[in-house]
Structures are given as structure tokens and as C-alpha cells.
C-alpha positions in Angstrom: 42.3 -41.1 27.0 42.5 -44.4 25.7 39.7 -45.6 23.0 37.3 -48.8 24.5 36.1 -50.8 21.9 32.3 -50.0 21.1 30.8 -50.2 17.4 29.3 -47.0 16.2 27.8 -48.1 13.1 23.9 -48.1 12.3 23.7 -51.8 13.2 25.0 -51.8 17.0 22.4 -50.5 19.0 23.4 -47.0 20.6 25.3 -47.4 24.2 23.1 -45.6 27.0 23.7 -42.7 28.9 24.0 -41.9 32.2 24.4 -39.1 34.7 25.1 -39.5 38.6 21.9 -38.5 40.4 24.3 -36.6 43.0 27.2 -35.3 40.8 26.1 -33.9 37.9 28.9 -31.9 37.6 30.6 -35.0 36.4 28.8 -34.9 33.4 27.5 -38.1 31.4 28.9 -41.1 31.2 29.1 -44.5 29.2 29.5 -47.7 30.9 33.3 -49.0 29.8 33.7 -52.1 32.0 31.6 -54.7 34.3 33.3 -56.7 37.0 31.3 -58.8 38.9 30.9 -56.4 42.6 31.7 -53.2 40.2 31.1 -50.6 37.3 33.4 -48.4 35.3 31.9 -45.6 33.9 33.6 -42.8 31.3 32.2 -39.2 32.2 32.5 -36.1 30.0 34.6 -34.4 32.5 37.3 -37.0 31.3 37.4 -38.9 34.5 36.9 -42.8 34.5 34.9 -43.7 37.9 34.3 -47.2 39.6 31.1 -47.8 41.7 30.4 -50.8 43.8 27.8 -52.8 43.5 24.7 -51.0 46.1 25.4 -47.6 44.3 24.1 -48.2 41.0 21.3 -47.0 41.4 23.0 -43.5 41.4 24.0 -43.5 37.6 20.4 -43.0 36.0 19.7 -43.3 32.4 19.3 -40.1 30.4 16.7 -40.0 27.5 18.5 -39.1 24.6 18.2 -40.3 20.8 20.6 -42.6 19.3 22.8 -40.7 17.6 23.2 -38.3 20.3 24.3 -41.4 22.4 26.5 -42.6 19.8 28.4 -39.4 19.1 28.7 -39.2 23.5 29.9 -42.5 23.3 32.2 -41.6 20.4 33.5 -38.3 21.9 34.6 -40.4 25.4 36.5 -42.5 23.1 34.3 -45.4 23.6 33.9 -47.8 20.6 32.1 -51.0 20.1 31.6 -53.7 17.6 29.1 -56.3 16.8 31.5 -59.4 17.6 33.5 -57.8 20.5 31.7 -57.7 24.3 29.0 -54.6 24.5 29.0 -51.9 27.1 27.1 -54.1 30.1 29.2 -57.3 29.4 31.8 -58.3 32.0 35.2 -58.0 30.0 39.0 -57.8 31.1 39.5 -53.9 32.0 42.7 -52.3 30.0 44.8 -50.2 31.1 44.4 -46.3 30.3 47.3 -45.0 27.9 49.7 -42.8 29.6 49.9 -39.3 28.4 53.4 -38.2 27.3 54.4 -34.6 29.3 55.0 -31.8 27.6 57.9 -29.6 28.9 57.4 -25.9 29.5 60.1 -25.3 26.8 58.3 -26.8 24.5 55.2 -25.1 25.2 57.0 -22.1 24.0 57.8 -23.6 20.9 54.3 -24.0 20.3 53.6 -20.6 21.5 55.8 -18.8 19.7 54.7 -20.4 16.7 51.2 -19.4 17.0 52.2 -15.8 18.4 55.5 -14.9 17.1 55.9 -11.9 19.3 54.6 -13.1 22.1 51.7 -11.8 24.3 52.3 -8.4 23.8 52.3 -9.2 20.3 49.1 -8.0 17.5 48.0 -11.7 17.1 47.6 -12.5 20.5 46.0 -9.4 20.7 43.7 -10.2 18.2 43.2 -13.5 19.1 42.9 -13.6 22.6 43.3 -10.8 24.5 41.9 -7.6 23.1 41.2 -4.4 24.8 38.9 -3.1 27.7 37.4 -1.3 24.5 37.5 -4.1 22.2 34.5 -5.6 20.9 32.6 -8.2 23.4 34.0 -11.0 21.6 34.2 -14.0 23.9 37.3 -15.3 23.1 38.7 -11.4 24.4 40.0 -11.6 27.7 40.4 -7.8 28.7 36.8 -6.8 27.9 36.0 -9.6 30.0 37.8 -8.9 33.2 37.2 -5.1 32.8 33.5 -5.8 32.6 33.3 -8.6 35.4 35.4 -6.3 37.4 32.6 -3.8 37.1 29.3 -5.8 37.3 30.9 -7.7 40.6 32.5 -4.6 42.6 32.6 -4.7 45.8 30.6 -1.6 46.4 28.2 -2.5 43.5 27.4 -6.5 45.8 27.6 -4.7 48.9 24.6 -2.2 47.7 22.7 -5.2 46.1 22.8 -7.4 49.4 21.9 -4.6 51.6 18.8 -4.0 49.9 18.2 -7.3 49.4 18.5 -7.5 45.4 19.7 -11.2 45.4 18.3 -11.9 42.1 20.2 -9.2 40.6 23.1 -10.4 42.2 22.5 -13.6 40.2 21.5 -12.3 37.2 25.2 -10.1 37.5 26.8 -13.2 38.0 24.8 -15.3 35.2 26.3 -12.2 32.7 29.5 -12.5 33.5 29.6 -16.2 33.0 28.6 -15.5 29.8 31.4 -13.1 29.0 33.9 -15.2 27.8 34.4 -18.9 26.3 36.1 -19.7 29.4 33.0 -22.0 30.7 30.7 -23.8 28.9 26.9 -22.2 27.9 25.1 -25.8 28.0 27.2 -27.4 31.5 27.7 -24.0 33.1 25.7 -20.5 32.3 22.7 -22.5 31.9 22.3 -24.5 34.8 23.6 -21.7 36.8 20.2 -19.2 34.9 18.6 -22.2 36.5 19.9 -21.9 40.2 16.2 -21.9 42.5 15.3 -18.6 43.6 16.0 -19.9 47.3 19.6 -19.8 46.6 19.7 -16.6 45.2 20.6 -15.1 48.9 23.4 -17.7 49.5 24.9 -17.4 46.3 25.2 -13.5 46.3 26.7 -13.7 50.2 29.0 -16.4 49.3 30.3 -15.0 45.8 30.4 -11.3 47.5 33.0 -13.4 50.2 34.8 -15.4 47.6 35.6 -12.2 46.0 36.2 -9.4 48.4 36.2 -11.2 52.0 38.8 -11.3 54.3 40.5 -14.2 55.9 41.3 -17.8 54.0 40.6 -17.9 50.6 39.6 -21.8 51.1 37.1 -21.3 53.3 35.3 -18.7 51.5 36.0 -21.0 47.9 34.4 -23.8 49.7 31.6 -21.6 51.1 30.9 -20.9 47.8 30.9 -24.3 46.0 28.3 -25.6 48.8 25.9 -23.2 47.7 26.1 -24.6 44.0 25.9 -28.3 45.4 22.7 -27.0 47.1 20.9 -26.7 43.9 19.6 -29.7 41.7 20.2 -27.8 38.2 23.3 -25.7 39.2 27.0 -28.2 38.4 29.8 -27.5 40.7 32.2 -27.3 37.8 36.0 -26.1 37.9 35.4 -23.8 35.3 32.2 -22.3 37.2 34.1 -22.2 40.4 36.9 -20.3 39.4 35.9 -18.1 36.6 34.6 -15.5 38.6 38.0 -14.6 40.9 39.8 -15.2 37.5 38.3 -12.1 35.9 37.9 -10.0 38.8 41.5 -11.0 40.1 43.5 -11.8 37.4 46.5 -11.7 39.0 45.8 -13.7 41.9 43.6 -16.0 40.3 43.4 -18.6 37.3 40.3 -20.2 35.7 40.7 -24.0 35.6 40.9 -25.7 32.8 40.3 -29.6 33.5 41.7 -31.1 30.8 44.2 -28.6 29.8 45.5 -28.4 33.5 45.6 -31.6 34.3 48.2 -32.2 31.7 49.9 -28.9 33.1 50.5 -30.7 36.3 52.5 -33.6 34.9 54.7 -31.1 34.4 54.8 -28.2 37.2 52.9 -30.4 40.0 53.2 -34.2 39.4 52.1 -35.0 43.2 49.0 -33.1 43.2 46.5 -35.6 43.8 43.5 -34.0 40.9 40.2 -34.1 41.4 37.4 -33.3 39.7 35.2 -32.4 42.2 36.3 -28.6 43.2 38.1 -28.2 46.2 40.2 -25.6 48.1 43.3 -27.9 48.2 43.5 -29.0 44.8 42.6 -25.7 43.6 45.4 -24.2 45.1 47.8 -26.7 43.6 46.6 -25.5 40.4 47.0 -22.5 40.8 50.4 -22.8 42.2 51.3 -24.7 39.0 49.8 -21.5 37.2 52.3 -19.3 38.9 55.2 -21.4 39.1 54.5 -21.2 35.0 54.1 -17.2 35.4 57.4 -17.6 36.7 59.5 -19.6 34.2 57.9 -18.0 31.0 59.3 -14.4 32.5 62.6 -15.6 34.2 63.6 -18.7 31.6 61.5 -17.9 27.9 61.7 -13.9 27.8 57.9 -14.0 27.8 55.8 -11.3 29.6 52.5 -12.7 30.6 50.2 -9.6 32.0 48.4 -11.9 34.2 47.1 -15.7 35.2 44.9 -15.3 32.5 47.2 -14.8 30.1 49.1 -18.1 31.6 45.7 -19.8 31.0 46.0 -19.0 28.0 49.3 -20.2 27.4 48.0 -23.3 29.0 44.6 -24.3 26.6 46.5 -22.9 23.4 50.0 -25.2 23.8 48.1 -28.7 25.7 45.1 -28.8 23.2 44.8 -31.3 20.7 45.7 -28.2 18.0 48.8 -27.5 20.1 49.9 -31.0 20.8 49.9 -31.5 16.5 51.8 -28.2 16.1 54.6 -29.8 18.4 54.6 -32.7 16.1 55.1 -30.7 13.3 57.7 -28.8 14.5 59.5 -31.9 16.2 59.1 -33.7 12.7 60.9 -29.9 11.2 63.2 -30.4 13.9 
């Protein structure tokens, strides 16, 4: 992400905030450029979005205190300064900085630093995935699944639908959510504890399909997406979206990432078209890229991931900023 040009210090007046009245899976956003039929604006979910003059009226302001604003601004990469142009002021747009791919191979550099011995190895046991037994840490993966697995069986949904326990159903799946570090408490778990009551029936028959129905997995993704687009608190978010098949199928499935995937797919899927609104088609090009990576860790690294969620792992500890400086080091060792 490349840095705009935006003043942070106590004598530029805070930038406002926005969040699309439609989207607000998006996140919030700063304003980054003004042409004169268009606006750019810089949302959380990392994405920069242009809007045409007749739509403004969708980004709305959100009341939030200054230095709240600031630090938003500040965490988009937004800066601004008392002599340059300010946030609603029509200036040139730049061009965003290209991000450099990382191959695989070095990803395993990076890997291997962090867990010598690989995933079967004690830190990465420690670390990430655990046990079944081990304590409900969120940052350990197999207590997670094994309890997801449990709370959303199929027999357990089926017996909850029949008798019409919907709001067990959602309170199952609001638990789970919580599990694991995998989505976030404030843009996930809570709007989903929010989800209105009339939504409690769709969204128990649509994740009891998602997880355990037959026929295209697509369809019954999709089916499930449009029941958390129904609802005005509830944010369609990948990591929402795909966290429950992730835990209950681990091997089929991978929890998305945004940020850490979509640097993934320079790499394993350069012509998938990413989006950050959740779809069946992009999805599955993510998760292709997850198992094409399943792949060349076993076949090419000697590596023995158990699962996709061990690949996601892989993924958010070797692409994060912490990861990306490790590389550096050892390049500069190198």
C-alpha cells in the first residue's frame, strides 16, 4: 500500500471517516483523491475504491473522535500536511506501489526460521497448532477445529432446525467464531452476535447447507453469504465466510486471509481477478492457490502440512509484515 500524503500532527484537523451505507463489509475509509466526476476512497479491507459522482451519498460520515480518525487515517497509510492539498481537494492521483512477490521457496526460508522442524515440530505446536486437548487458546488451531467440529455436526444442526432452535444455531455459530484469532472480534463475532432474530432461520439452513449439503459448493457458499448481506449489522467478510468450513473441513477448506492471500496469489494465481466482496469464483481460486501450496511444500520443501489450515498458517506467518522483515534479514545474512 502506498502512503498518501496527509498531516497527522495536532495542528491538521483530523481527516473524516466513512463507511459505505451498503457494504460495510468494506470497512472504513478515508477519502485519498478528488477528480472532478469522482472519489477515491482507502477502506480498512485494504482496497482503494472509485465512486462517481451520484453515489456519494453512499459513503456516510462516521462519528468518531479525532484521534481515532487520525490513527484510521494513519493505519491506511494516509498522511497529510498543512501546505500539501487535504483529503477533499482535487489533486493529481499517484500511482499505488507495486508489491514485490515472494516465491514459495522463500517462504520456507522464512518458515523454517521461525519453526526449525517444521509443522510437526514443538514450536509450531506450541505456537500455532496445539492439541484437541490443549488449552482454548485462540491462536491453537486443533482445539479449534475439534470443538467447531463438534458444536456444528451435522446431526447436532439437523436436531436444532427440526425443532426449530434457530437461535441456538446462531449462538453455536457466534462460539465458534470466537474460537480462534482467525476473524476479527470488533468486524466479525460482533456484528454477527448482532444478526436480527429474523435471520436466525436463514442463517442456521444456509450454514447447515454450506457445511454438510450436497451438490455445488458455490451455490450453497453463495446461499450463505446472502443471508449475511440480509442483515444491516452482520459484514459479509472473507474471514466470516470461510471460517466456518475451514474448521469443520480442514482439508477441503481454507479460511481467507485478505491481505495475506492476496499477496499469495501473485505467486500461485496471478490471473485471479480478487475481490473483496466474497464470492464462489474467487473463493475457489483461493483456495486452489491454498492447495496448489499444499502441494509444493510436500512434493518440493519436505514439509508436511496436516491440513489447509496448517497452509494458512504457512501463509499469514511467511507474508506478514514480521515475515516479510525476517526475509530481509536473512537475504541481508545471505
Amino acid at each position: 500500500m502506498h502512503e498518501d500524503t496527509v498531516d497527522l500532527s495536532p495542528s491538521v484537523p483530523a481527516p473524516p471517516v466513512f463507511e459505505h451505507a451498503i457494504r460495510p463489509g468494506w470497512g472504513l475509509a478515508v477519502r485519498i483523491d478528488e477528480a472532478r466526476t469522482t472519489r477515491t476512497y482507502r477502506f480498512t479491507d485494504g482496497e482503494d475504491r472509485t465512486f462517481k459522482q451520484g453515489w456519494y451519498h453512499l459513503l456516510q460520515k462516521v462519528d468518531k473522535p479525532p484521534a481515532e480518525r487520525k490513527a484510521i487515517a494513519r493505519d491506511l497509510g494516509v498522511t497529510q500536511t498543512p501546505n500539501k492539498s487535504s483529503l477533499g481537494e482535487r489533486r493529481k492521483p499517484r500511482r499505488a506501489r507495486k508489491t514485490k512477490r515472494v516465491k514459495v521457496k522463500d517462504q520456507v526460508r522464512v518458515f523454517r526460521h521461525l519453526h526449525p522442524e517444521g509443522f510437526q515440530g514443538p514450536t509450531f505446536s506450541q505456537e500455532v497448532r496445539g492439541d484437541a486437548d490443549s488449552r482454548p487458546l485462540k491462536r491453537l488451531r486443533a482445539h479449534a477445529i475439534a470443538t467447531a467440529q463438534t458444536r456444528l455436526a451435522k446431526d447436532k444442526l439437523d436436531r436444532l432446525i427440526a425443532q426449530g432452535r434457530f437461535e441456538e444455531v446462531h449462538a453455536e455459530a457466534c462460539a465458534v467464531v470466537g474460537l480462534t484469532n482467525l476473524c476479527s472480534p470488533s468486524k466479525d463475532l460482533k456484528p454477527l452476535k448482532a444478526l436480527e432474530p429474523t435471520l436466525h432461520e436463514p442463517l442456521a439452513v444456509a450454514l447447515r447447507a454450506m457445511l454438510w449439503g450436497e451438490g455445488d459448493y458455490g451455490e450453497r457458499f453463495t446461499a450463505f453469504v446472502e443471508v449475511l448481506r440480509r442483515s444491516e449489522h452482520t459484514r459479509d467478510t472473507w474471514p466470516l465466510t470461510t471460517v466456518f468450513s475451514a474448521l469443520v473441513h480442514p482439508r477441503e477448506h481454507v479460511c481467507v486471509q485478505p491481505r495475506s492471500f492476496r499477496k499469495q496469489k501473485k505467486t500461485l494465481a496471478p490471473r485471479l481477478t480478487y475481490s473483496s466482496n466474497p464470492t464462489p469464483e474467487v473463493y475457489e481460486g483461493l483456495r486452489g492457490a491454498a492447495v496448489k501450496l499444499q502441494k509444493k511444500l510436500v512434493e518440493r520443501h519436505a514439509l508436511q502440512p496436516r491440513d489447509l489450515m496448517d497452509v494458512c498458517a504457512f501463509i499469514r506467518a511467511t507474508l506478514c509484515p514480521k515475515g516479510l522483515r525476517i526475509l530481509k534479514e536473512l537475504d541481508a545474512e545471505s
